[in-house]
C-alpha positions, 0 to 999 in steps of 0.5 A: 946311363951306364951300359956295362957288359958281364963275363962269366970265368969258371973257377979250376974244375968247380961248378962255381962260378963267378961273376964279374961286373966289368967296367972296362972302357970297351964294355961300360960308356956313359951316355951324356946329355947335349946342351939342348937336352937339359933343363935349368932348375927353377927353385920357385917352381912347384914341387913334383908331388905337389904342394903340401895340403897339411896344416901347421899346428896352431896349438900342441895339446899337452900331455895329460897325466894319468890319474893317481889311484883313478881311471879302470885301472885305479878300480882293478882288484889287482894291479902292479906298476914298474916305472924308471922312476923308482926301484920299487914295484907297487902291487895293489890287492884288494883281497886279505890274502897275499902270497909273495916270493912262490912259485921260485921252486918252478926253476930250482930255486928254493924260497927266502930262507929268512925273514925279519921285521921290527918287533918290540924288542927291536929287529929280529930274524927268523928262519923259513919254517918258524912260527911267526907272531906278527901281531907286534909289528912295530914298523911297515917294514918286511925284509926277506933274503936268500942266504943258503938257498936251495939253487942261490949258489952265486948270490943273494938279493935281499928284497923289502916289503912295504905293507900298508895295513897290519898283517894278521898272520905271516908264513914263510915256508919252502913256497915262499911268505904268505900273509893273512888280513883283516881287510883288504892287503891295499897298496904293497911296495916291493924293492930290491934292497941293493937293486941290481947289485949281486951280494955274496954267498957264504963261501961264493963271492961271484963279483970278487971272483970275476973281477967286479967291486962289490960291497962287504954285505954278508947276508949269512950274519944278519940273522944273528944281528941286522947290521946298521947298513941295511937297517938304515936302507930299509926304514930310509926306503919304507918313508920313501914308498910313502910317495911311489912316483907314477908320472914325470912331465919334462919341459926344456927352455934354450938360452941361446945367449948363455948356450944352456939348456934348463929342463924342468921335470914335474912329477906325480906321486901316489901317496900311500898312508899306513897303519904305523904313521910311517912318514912321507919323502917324496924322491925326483930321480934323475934320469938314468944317463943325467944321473950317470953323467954327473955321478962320472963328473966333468959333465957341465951340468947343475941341479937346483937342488942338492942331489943324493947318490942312494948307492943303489944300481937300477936295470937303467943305471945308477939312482940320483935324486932329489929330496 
């Protein structure tokens, strides 16, 4: 035990005062025990608190995963799931109207200034406020952006929608793009087409002008022409929204002669068929920091399938995976 005096020193003419633990060998001594005083430690004896009383688990249950299109949830008449797994957002609707992108006048930002899907005569763009005539849509696929925009002055994010049965009509006005059924909207796929990535404004380049990389994406000219780079994402990513990853179960093995660690990740997917046949792709991703790991290299990791970069920046990183 330490006996320690204090002492209280006024500071010039303040009122504050400060204190002063002192340690000094006429105000602090330590008090030590004699040799009678002690008891040895005996390691076989019962702890103070007792023995355990809880049982050690004889069997871990697993994990379950959560039904695919089951449970309250699967039966709702709107629900949305946002996972790590995917870039995208699965809305499901079981009434024939459909509004998307409203409500961004709220915060002073205007609506999608254009929209384009695949009509018979290939890709073509429209502008806010048009007539549109979707009865002719040849692919599950609707991509909208912000070239423009009332309130977009820093960047643009073109966002995709992935419908699984046919629209009748389709509105895109100053409070965003509104659809029409003829039965129940079902299952729709929303993604940002370049993730997380912040593309330039006509005449603004926000990346450029902080010092960041950023892509040679000019929104501005899609509307005469889609160039080939987003054509391409759009019909990769409407074949992968066929098969919106819902689950992810991981279990590990050590092999301690090798020094390595194998995980195995198995997966669940919700398979969404559409009115166009569009083909399925199912998609493994890597978790975010394996994935930036080995985008970064040097890290001593292998995959038993071949790994593709998709080139898209997710809220948790950079998106590998496997086919």
């Amino acid at each position: 035990m330490n006996l320690c005096g204090l002492r209280m020193l006024p500071v010039g003419l303040s009122p504050l005062v400060v204190l002063i633990v002192g340690l000094a060998a006429s105000g602090c001594r330590r008090h030590t025990a004699g040799p009678g005083d002690r008891t040895a430690p005996d390691p076989k004896a019962p702890a103070l608190y007792g023995p355990p009383t809880g049982r050690v688990s004889k069997e871990i249950l697993r994990a379950r995963a959560p039904a695919v299109g089951g449970g309250s949830w699967g039966t709702a008449p709107f629900y949305f799931i946002q996972t790590e797994l995917s870039p995208a957002i699965l809305f499901h609707c079981a009434t024939r109207h459909l509004d998307l992108f409203s409500g961004a006048t709220n915060y002073g930002l205007g609506a999608p200034t254009f929209v384009a899907w695949a009509t018979a005569n290939g890709p073509r763009a429209f502008q806010r406020g048009e007539e549109l005539d979707v009865t002719k849509m040849e692919e599950c696929w609707v991509l909208v952006w912000w070239a423009g925009a009332e309130g977009w002055t820093h960047w643009d994010t073109p966002w995709v929608v992935y419908l699984q049965h046919r629209p009748g009509s389709m509105k895109l006005d100053h409070d965003g793009m509104h659809l029409e059924f003829g039965q129940p909207a079902g299952d729709v796929v929303l993604m940002p087409l370049y993730g997380y990535d912040k593309l330039p404004q006509n005449g603004h380049d926000f990346l450029a002008e902080h010092g960041l990389p950023g892509r040679n994406i000019k929104t501005w000219e899609w509307p005469k022409v889609l160039k080939r780079d987003p054509l391409t994402r759009v019909r990769y990513w409407a074949a992968a929204t066929r098969e919106f990853p819902l689950y992810c179960e991981d279990s590990f093995s050590v092999d301690r002669a090798k020094d390595s660690v194998t995980i195995r990740s198995r997966f669940g997917w919700r398979s969404i068929d559409d009115d166009w046949n569009t083909r399925h792709l199912k998609l493994a991703p890597l978790s975010p920091p394996l994935a930036h790991a080995a985008k970064e290299g040097g890290f001593p990791v292998q995959v038993s399938n071949p790994r593709f970069d998709l080139g898209l920046f997710s809220p948790y990183g950079p998106y590998l995976s496997v086919e």
